[in-house]
C-alpha positions as CSV (number, residue, x, y, z in Angstrom):
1,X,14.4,41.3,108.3
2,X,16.7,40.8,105.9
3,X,15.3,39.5,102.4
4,X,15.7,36.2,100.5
5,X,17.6,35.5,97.9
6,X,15.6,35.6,94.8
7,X,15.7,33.0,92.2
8,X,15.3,33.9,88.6
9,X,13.0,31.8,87.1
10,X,12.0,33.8,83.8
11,X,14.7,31.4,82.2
12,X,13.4,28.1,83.3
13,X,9.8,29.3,81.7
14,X,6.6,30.4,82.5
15,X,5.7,26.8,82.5
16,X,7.3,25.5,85.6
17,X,7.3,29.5,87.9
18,X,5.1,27.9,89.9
19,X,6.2,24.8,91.3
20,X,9.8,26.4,91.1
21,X,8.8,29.3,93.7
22,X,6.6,26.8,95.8
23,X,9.7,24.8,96.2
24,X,11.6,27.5,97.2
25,X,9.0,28.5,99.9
26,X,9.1,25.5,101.3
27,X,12.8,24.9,100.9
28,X,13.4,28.5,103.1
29,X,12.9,28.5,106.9
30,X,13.0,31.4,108.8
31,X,14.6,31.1,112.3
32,X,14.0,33.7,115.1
33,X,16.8,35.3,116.5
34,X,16.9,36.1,120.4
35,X,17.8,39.3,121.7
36,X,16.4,41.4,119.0
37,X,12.9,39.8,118.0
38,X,14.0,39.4,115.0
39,X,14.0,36.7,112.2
40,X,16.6,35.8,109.4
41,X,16.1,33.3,106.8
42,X,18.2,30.6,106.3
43,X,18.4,28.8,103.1
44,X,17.3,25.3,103.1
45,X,20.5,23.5,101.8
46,X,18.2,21.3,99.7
47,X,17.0,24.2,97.3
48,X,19.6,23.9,95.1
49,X,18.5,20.3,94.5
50,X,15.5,21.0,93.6
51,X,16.2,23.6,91.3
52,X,18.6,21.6,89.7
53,X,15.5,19.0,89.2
54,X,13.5,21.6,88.3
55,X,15.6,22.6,85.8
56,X,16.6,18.9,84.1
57,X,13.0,18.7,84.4
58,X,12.4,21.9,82.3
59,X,15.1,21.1,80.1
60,X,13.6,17.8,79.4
61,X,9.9,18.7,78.6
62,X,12.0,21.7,76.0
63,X,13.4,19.0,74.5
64,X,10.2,16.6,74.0
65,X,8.7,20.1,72.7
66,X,11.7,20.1,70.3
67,X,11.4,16.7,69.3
68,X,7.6,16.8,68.7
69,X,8.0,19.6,66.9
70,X,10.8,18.5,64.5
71,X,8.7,15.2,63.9
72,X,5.4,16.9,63.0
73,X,7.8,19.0,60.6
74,X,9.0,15.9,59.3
75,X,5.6,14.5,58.6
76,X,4.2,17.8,57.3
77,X,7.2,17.9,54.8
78,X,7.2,14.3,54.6
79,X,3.1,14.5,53.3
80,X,4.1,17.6,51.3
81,X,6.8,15.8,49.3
82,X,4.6,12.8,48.8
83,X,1.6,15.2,48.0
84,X,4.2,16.9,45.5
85,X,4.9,13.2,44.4
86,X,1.5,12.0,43.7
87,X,0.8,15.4,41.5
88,X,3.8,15.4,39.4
89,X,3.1,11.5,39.2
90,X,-0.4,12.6,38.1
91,X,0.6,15.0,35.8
92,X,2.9,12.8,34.3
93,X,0.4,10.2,33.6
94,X,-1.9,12.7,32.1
95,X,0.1,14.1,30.0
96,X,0.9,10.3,28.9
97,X,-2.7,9.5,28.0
98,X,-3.0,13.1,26.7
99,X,0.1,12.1,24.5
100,X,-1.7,8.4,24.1
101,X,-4.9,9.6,22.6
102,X,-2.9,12.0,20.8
103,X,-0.9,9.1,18.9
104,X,-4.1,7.2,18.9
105,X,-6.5,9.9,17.4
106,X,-3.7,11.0,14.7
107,X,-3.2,6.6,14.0
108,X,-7.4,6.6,13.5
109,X,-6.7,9.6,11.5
110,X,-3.9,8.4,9.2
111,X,-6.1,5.1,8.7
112,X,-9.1,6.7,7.6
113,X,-7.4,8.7,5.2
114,X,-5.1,5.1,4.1
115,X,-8.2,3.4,3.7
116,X,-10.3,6.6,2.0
117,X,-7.1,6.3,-0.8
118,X,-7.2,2.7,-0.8
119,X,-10.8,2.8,-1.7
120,X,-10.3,5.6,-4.2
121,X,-7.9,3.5,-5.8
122,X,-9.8,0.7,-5.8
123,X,-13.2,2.1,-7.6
124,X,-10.7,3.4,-10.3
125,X,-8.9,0.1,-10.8
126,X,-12.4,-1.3,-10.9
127,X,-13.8,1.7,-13.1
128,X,-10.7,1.3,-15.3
129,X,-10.9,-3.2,-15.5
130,X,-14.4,-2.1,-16.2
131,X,-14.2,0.2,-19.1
132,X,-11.4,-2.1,-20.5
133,X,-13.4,-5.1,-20.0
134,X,-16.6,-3.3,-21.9
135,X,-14.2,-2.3,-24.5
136,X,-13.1,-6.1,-25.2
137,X,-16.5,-7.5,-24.9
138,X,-17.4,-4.5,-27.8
139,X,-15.0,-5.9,-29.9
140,X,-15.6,-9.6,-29.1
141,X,-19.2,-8.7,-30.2
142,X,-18.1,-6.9,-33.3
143,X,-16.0,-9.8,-34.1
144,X,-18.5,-12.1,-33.5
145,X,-21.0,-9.9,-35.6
146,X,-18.2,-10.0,-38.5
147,X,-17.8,-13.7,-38.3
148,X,-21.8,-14.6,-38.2
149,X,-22.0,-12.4,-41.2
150,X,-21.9,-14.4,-44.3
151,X,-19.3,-14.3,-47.0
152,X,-20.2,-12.0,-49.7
153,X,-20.2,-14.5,-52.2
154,X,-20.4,-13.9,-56.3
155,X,-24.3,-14.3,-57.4
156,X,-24.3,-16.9,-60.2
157,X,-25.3,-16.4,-63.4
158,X,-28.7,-16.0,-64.7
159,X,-29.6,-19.1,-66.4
160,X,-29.4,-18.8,-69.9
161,X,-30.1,-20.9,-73.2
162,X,-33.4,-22.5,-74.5
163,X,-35.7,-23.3,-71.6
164,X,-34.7,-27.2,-71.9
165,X,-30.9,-25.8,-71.1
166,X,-32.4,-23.6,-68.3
167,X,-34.0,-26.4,-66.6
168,X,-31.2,-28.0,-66.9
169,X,-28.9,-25.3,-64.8
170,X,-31.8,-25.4,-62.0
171,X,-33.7,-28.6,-61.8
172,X,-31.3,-31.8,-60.0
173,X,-30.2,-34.3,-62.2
174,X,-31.6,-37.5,-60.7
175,X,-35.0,-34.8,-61.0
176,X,-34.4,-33.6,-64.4
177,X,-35.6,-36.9,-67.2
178,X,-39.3,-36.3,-65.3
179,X,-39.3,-32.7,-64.9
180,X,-38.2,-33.1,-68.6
181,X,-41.6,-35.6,-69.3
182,X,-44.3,-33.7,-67.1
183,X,-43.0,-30.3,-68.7
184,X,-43.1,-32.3,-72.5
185,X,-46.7,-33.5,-72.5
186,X,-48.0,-30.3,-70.6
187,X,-46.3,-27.5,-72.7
188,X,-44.2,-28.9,-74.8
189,X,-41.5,-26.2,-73.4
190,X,-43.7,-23.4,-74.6
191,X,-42.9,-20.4,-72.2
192,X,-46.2,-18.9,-73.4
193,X,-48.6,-21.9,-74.0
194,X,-52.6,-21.8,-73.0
195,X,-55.2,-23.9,-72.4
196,X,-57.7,-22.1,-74.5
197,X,-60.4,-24.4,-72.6
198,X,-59.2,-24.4,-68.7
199,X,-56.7,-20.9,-69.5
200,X,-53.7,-22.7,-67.8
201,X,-50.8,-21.2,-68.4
202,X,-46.7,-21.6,-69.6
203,X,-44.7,-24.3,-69.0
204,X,-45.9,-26.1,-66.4
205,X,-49.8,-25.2,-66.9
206,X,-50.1,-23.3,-63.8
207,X,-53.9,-22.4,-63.2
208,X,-53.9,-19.7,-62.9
209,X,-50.8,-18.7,-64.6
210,X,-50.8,-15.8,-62.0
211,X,-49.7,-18.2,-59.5
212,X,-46.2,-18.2,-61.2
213,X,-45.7,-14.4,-59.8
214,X,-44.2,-15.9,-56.4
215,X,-41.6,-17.1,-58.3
216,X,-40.9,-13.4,-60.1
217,X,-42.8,-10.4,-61.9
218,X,-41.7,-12.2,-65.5
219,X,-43.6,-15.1,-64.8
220,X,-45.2,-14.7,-68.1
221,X,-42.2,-14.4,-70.4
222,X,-39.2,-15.5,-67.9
223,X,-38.8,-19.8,-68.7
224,X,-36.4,-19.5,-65.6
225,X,-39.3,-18.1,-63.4
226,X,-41.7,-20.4,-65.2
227,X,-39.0,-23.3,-64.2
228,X,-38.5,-22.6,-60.4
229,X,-42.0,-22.8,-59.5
230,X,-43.1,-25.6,-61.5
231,X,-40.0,-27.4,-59.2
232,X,-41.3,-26.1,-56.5
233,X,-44.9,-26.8,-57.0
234,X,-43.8,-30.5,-57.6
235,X,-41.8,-31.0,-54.9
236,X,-44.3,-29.0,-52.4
237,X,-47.3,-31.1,-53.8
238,X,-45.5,-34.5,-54.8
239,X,-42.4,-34.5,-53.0
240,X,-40.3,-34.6,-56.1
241,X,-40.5,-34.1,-59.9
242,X,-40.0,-38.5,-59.8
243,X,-42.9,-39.1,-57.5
244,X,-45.2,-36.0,-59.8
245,X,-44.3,-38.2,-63.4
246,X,-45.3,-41.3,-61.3
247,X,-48.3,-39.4,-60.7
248,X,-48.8,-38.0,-64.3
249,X,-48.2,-41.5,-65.8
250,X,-51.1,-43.1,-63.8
251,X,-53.3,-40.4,-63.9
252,X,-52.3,-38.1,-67.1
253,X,-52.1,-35.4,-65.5
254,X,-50.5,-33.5,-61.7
């Protein structure tokens, strides 16, 4: 029996071997031939058909294969480039806020350091207005001081002459005519006169005469002394030498 034509189907793929050979099995017939008992095949004029589908068929399902494929490249380099995107992207925006706080930290710093020499200036424009301003109110004081001080002025003269003239260079003039009475009847201008009874003493009679020393040391010689404090006794007790002669007059003595 002669032997079928094979068909090559290692270039279709393993994928479709079987359903090419099982059409080709049912596309063969073999046919008995009398006389000799024996049987030929005959190929089935539709085999070729059905390769030919077979093959579009195979050919089809390659080239699904090949599209899927090249899509699921697509998308992996697709996500890889977007992936490769979103780093750089990141990177970028890091090293913008790295850059950021960079520009930020170095804008605190140059503040601080702004402000740390604005102050420093400051407390020595103040320390300076300070030291100048206690310098002028030094002086003002001193000035002040200078001006409150009195005026050296020329001592007058000691009074000089007989003690009538001396009275007269100390004692006011609308004072003097009673100073001049009281002074007359107790003393009679003797610097040194005494009461050899009562021990009263100079010009005025002071009793004690020791009372004169508020007026000086040279109470007992000094008609000047002598003068002063018989004014002042008068005007401390009487309120003037008048109102001590008014007094003198009605009672003979002060």
């Amino acid at each position: 029996m002669p032997s079928m034509p094979s068909l090559n189907l290692r270039k279709r793929g393993i994928a479709i071997a079987g359903s090419v050979a099982a059409v080709g099995l049912a596309a063969t017939a073999a046919v008995a031939l009398p006389g000799n008992g024996a049987s030929s095949a005959v190929a089935d004029p539709n085999a070729k058909a059905v390769v030919a589908s077979a093959d579009a068929q195979a050919s089809h399902e390659a080239s699904a294969k090949a599209v899927a494929a090249k899509a699921a490249a697509d998308k992996a380099a697709a996500e890889k480039a977007a992936a490769d995107k979103a780093a750089a992207e990141k990177a970028a925006a890091d090293k913008a806020a790295a850059e950021k706080k960079a520009e930020a930290e170095k804008a605190a710093a140059d503040k601080a350091a702004a402000d740390k020499a604005a102050a420093e200036k400051a407390a020595a424009e103040k320390a300076a207005a300070d030291k100048a301003a206690a310098q002028r109110a030094a002086q003002d004081a001193a000035n002040r001081s200078e001006q409150r001080q009195p005026i050296q002025q020329q001592a007058p003269a000691a009074p000089s002459g007989s003690p009538q003239e001396i009275a007269a260079q100390i004692v006011p003039a609308d004072q003097l005519a009673s100073f001049d009475q009281i002074i007359s009847h107790e003393s009679g201008w003797n610097v040194s006169a005494t009461n050899p009874s009562s021990g009263a003493y100079g010009l005025a009679q002071a009793l004690p005469g020791s009372k004169m020393a508020s007026a000086g040391a040279d109470w007992q010689t000094s008609a000047a002394t002598q003068i002063r404090w018989a004014l002042s006794y008068m005007n401390s007790t009487y309120g003037s030498p008048n109102a001590a002669w008014s007094f003198w007059q009605a009672n003979g003595w002060y």
